[in-house]
ZATOR-445623 format. One record per residue: residue in one letter; x, y, z of N, C-alpha, C in turn. Coordinates in pm, whole numbers, padded with zeros to 5 digits, always signed. Each point is the difference from the previous one (the first is absolute). Example, Ala and Ser with C-alpha at 12.3 -4.5 7.8 and 13.67 -1.06 7.14 Angstrom:
A+01319-00569+00780-00089+00119+00000+00090+00120+00000/S-00035+00105-00072+00082+00119+00006-00077+00109+00073/
//
This chain:
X+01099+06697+08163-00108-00096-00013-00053-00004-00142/X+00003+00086-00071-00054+00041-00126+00065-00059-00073/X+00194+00027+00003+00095-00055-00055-00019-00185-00042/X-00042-00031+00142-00032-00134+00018-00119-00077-00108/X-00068+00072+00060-00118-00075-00083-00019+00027-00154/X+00103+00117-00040+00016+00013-00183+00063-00133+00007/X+00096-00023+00057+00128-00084-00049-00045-00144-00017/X-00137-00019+00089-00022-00148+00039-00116+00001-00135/X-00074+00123-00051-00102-00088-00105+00112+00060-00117/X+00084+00030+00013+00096-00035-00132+00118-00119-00019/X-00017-00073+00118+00068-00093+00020-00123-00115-00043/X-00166+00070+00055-00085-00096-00070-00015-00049-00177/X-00008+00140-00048-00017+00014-00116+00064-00068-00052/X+00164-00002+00017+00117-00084-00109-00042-00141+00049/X-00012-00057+00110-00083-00150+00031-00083-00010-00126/X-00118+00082+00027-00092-00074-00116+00052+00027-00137/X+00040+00101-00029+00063+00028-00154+00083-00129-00037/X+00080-00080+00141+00117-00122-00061-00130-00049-00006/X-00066-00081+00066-00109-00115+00024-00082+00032-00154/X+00003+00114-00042-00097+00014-00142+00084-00042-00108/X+00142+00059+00003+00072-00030-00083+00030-00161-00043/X+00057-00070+00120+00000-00124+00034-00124-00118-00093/X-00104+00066+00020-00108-00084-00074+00014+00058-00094/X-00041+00118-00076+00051+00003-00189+00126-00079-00009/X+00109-00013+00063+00092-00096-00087-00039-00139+00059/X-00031-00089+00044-00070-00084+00060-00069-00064-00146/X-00117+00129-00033-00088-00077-00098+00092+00017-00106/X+00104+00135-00017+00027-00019-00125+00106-00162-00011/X+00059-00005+00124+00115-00138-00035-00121-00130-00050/X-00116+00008+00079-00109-00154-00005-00021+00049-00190/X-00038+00117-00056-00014-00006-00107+00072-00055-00124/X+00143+00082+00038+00110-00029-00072+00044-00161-00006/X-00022-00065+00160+00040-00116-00035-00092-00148-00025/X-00172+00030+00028-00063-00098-00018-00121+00023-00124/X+00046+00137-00051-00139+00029-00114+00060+00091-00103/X-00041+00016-00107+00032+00084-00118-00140+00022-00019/X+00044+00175-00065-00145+00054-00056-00082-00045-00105/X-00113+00004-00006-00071-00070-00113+00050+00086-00151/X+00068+00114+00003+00035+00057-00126+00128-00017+00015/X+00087-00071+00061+00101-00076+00007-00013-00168-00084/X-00054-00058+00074-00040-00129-00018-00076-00030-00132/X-00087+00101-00051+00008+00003-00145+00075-00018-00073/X+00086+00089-00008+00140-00005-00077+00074-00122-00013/X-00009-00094+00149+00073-00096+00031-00062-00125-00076/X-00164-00013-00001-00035-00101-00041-00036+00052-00200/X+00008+00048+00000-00072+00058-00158+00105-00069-00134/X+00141-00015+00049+00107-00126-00068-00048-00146-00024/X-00017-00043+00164-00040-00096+00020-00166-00059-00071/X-00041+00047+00035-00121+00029-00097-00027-00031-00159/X+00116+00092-00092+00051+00003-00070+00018-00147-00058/X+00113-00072+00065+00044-00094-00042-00076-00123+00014/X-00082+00030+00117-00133-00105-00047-00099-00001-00112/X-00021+00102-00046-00077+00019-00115+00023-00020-00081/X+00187+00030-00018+00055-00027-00131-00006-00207-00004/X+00051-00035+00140+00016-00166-00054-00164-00031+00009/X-00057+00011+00056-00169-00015-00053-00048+00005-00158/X+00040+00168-00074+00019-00026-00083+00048-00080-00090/X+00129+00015-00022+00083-00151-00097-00045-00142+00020/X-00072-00041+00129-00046-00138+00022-00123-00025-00079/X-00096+00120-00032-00102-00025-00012+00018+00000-00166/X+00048+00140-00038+00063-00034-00126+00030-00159-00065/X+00157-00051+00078+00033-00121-00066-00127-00104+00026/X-00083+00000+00090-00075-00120+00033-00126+00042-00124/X-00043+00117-00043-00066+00008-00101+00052-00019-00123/X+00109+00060-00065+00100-00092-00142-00022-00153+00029/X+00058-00062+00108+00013-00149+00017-00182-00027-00041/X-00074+00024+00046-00130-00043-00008-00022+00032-00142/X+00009+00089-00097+00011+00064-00127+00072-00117-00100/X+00059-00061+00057+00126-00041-00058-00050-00125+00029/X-00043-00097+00050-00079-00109+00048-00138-00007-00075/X-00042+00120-00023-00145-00037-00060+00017+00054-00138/X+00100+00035-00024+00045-00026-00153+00049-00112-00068/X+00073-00086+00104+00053-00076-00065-00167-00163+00012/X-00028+00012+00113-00169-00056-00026-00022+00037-00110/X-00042+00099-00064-00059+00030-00138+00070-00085-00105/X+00140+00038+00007+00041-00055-00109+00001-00115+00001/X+00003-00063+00097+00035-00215-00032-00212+00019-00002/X-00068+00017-00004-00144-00036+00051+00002+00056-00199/X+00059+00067-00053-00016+00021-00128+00068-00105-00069/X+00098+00028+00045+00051-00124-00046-00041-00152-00016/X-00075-00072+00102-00064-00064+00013-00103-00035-00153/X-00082+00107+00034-00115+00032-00128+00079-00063-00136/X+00101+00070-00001+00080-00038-00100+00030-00142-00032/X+00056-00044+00093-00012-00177+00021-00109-00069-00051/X-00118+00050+00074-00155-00035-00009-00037+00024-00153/X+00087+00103-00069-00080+00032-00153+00038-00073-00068/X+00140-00079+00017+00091-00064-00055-00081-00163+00001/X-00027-00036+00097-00039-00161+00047-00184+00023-00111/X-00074+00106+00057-00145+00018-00103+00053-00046-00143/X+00080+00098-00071+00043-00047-00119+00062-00103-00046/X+00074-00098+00114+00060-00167-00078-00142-00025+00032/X-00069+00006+00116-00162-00072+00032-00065-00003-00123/X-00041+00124-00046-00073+00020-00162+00100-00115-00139/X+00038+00044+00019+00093-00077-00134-00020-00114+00051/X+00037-00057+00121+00014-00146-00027-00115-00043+00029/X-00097+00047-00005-00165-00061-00038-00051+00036-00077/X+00099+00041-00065-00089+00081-00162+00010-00071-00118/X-00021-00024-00103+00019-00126-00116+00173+00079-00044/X+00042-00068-00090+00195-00024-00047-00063+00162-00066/X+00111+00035-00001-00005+00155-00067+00021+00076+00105/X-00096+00038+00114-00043+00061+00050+00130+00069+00055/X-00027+00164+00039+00124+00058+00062-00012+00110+00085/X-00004+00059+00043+00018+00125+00126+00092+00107+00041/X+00044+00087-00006+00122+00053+00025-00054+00124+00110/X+00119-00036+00092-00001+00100+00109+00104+00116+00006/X+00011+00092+00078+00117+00044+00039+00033+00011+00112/X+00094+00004+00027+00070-00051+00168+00110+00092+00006/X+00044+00103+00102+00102+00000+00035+00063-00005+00142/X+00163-00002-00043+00070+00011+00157+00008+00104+00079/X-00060+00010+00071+00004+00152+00097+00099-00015+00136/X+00031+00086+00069+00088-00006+00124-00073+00010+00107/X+00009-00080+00054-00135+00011+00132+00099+00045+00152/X+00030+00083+00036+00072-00011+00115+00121+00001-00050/X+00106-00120+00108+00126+00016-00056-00030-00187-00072/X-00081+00013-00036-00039-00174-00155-00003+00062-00130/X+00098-00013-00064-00026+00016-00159-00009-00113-00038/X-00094+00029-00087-00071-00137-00049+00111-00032-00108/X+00096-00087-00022+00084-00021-00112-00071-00113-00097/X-00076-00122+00017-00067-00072-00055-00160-00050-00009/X-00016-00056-00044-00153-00092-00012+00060-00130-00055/X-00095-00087+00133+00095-00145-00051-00171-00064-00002/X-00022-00100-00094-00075-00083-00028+00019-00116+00061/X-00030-00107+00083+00099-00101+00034-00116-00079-00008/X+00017-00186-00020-00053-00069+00078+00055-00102+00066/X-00049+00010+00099+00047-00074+00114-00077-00146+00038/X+00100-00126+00038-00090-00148-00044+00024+00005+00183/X+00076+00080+00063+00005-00037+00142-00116+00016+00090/X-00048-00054+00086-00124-00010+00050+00006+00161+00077/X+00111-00010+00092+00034+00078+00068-00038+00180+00007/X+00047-00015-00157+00008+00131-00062-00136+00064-00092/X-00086-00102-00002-00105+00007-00033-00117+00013+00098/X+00040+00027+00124-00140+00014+00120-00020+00124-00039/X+00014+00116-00080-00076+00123-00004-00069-00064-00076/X-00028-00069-00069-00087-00013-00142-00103-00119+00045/X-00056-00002+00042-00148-00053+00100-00033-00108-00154/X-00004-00151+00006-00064-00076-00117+00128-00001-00089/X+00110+00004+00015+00104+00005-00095+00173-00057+00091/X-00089-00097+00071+00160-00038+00088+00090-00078-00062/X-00076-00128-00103+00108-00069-00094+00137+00073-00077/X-00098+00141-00072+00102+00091-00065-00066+00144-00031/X+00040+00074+00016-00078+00143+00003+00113+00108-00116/X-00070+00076-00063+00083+00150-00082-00021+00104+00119/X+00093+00082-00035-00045+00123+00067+00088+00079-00051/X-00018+00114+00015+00029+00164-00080+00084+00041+00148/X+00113+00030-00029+00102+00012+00154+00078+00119-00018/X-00033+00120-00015+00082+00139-00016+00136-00020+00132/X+00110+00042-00057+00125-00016+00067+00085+00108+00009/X+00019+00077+00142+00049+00145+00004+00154-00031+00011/X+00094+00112+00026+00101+00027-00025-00028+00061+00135/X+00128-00018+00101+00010+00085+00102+00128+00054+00064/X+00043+00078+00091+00116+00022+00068+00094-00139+00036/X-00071-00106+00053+00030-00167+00022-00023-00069-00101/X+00001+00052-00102-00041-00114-00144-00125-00050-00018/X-00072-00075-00057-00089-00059-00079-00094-00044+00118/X-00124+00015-00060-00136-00062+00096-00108+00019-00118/X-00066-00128+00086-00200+00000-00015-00063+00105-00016/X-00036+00036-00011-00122+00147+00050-00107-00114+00027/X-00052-00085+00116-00109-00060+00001-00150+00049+00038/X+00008+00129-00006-00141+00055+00040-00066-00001-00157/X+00106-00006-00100-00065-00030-00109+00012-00090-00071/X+00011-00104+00066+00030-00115-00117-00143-00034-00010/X-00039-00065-00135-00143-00031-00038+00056-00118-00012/X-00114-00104-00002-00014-00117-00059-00053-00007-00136/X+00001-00044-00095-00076-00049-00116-00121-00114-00034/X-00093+00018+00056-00115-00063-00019-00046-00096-00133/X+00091-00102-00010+00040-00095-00118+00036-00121+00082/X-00022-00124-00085+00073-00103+00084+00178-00028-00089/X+00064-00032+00105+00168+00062-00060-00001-00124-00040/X-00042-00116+00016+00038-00089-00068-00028-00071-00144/X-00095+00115-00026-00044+00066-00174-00025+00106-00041/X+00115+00069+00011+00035+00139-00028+00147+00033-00002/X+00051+00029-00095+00134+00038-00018+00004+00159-00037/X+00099+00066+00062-00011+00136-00066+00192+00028-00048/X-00018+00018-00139+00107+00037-00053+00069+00111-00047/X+00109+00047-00018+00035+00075-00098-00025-00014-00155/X-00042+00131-00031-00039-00014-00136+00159+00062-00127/X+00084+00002+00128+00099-00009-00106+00041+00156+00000/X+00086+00031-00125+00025+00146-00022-00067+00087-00114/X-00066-00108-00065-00077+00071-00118-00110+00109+00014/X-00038+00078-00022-00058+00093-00046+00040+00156+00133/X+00153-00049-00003-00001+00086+00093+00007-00047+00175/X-00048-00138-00018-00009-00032+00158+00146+00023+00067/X+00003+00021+00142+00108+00031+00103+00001-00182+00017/X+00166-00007-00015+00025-00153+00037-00057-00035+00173/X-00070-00102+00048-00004-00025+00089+00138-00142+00050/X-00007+00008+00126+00102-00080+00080-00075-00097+00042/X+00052-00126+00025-00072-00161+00082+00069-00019+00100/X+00087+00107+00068+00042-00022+00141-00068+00122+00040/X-00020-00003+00140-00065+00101+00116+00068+00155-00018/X+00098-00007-00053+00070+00156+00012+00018+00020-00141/X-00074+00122-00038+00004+00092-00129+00120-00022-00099/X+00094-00020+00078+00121-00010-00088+00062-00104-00058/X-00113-00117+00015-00019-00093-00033+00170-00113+00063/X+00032+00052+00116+00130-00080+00090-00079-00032+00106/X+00039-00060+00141-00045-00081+00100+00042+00080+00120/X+00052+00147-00012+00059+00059+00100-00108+00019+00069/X-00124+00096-00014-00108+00002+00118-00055-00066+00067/X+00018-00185-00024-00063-00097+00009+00025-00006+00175/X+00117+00016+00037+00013+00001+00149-00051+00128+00092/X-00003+00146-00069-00073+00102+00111-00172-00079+00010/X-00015-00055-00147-00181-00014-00017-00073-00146+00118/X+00177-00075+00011-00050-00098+00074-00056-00156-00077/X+00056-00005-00139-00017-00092-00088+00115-00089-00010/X-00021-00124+00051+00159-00087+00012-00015-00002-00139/X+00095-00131-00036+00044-00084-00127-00120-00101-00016/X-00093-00087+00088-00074-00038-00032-00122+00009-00036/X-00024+00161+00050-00187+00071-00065+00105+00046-00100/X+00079+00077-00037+00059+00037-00105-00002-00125-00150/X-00015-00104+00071+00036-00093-00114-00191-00074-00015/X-00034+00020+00098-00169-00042-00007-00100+00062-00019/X+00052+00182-00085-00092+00040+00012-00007+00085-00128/X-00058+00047-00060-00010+00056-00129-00013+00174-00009/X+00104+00060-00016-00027+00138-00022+00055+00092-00160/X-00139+00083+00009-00012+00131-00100+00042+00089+00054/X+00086+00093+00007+00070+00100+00065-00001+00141-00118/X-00062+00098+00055+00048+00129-00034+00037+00101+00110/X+00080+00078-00103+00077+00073+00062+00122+00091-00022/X+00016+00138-00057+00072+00114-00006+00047+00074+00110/X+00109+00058-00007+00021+00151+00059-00025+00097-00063/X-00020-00030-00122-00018+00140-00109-00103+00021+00013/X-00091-00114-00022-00164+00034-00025-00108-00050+00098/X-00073+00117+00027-00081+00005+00144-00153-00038-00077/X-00032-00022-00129-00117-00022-00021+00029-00049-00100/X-00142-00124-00016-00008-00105-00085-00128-00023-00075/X-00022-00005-00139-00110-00050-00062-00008-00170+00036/X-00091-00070+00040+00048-00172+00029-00151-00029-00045/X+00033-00094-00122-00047-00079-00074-00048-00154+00010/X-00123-00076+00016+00004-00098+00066-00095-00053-00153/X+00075-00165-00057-00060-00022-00090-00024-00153-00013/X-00117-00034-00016+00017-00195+00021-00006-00042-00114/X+00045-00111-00016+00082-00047-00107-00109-00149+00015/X-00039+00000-00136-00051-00177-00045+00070-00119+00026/X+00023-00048+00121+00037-00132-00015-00005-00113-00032/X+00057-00056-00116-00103-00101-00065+00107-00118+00053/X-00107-00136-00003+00064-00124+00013-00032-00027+00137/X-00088+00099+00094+00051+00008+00148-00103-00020+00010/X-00010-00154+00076-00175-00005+00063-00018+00047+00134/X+00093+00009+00086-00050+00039+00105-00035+00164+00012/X+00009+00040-00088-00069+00151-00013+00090+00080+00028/X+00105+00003+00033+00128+00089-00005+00003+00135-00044/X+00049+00093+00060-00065+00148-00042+00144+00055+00018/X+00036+00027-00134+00131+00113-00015-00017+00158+00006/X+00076+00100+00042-00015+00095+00016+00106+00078-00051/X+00026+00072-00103+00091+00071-00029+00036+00142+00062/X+00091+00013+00048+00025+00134+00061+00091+00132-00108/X-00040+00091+00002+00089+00071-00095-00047+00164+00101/X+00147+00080+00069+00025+00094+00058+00045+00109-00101/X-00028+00105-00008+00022+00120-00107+00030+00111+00082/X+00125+00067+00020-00001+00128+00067-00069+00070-00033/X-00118+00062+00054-00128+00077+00025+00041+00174-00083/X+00138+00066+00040+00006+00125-00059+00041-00040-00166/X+00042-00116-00102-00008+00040-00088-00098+00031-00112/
//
């Protein structure tokens, strides 16, 4: 009887010992297959992680250069501009000033972005069209028209084109020639005094032929002494106002 009843609570014991066993592997399989440890899962995400920070980084980076790089090149055409503006004050002075009178500025070409400024064109224009920036000047208007150089060839810079506050249809502005040193100027739109830019700038054959341009313009030289001088016109009743232009490279 004794025999018996050892045999039956050791027949109990291994019951519950499987039934215990059974659940540790139970939780360990639910562990293994639906969860990882949190000092596991560290490891796992801490890459990932990683590589968000890094492209976070570089985005914020390039989007700050680009913004850097945008409000630099604002500066420079908004200077540029000024420049325009100092240019148009000084024919303004001279050509309301008695014969003699003269002014000299300096101007140069700066690189604004990917615009190098390759010229300064003087033009006037008799087209109505081309004259709506110039408010009171639609018959025929001057204007001071800086002209960049780009990856696609030749353009406007129009954030700075000035007008000249003169009436164009008594006011001439000329070259003063090569004497005392002056830089030859060109009477076509492109520096090099040929008709090649005339199509990136958007100038057919007929404003080309209706319209009057002073053109400067180097690759060598990024700065200019510019000389503005009016000249006595005699014989001329309608009051006619000449303007001599004479450009001096600025470093000699």
């Amino acid at each position: 009887m004794r025999i018996q009843l050892q045999a039956s609570c050791t027949r109990q014991q291994k019951v519950m010992f499987t039934h215990k066993n059974e659940g540790r592997g139970r939780k360990n399989l639910k562990l293994g297959r639906g969860s990882v440890p949190p000092a596991v899962r560290g490891q796992m995400d801490a890459p990932i992680e990683l590589v968000v920070a890094i492209i976070i980084l570089v985005t914020s980076m390039g989007l700050a250069f680009y913004v850097m790089g945008q409000t630099e090149t604002g500066r420079c055409l908004a200077t540029l501009k000024t420049q325009t503006q100092q240019l148009q004050e000084a024919i303004l002075d001279v050509g309301l000033g008695s014969a003699g009178s003269k002014k000299t500025v300096r101007f140069s070409m700066p690189r604004c972005g990917d615009q190098t400024i390759e010229s300064i064109q003087f033009v006037k224009f008799t087209n109505p069209e081309l004259c709506k920036r110039c408010p009171g000047h639609y018959a025929g208007c001057w204007q001071i028209v800086p002209v960049a150089k780009t990856k696609d060839g030749f353009e406007r810079v129009s954030d700075a084109i000035t007008c000249i506050e003169l009436p164009a249809e008594r006011v001439s502005i000329e070259d003063q020639g090569t004497q005392q040193g002056c830089t030859e100027l060109r009477v076509t739109p492109c520096s090099d005094g040929s008709h090649a830019c005339e199509a990136d700038l958007g100038i057919s054959p007929d404003i080309a032929a209706r319209s009057n341009w002073v053109t400067l313009g180097s690759s060598d030289t990024r700065q200019y002494l510019i000389t503005f001088n009016k000249i006595l016109s005699v014989g001329d009743l309608r009051g006619h106002t000449q303007i001599k232009m004479c450009a001096v490279p600025a470093n000699r």
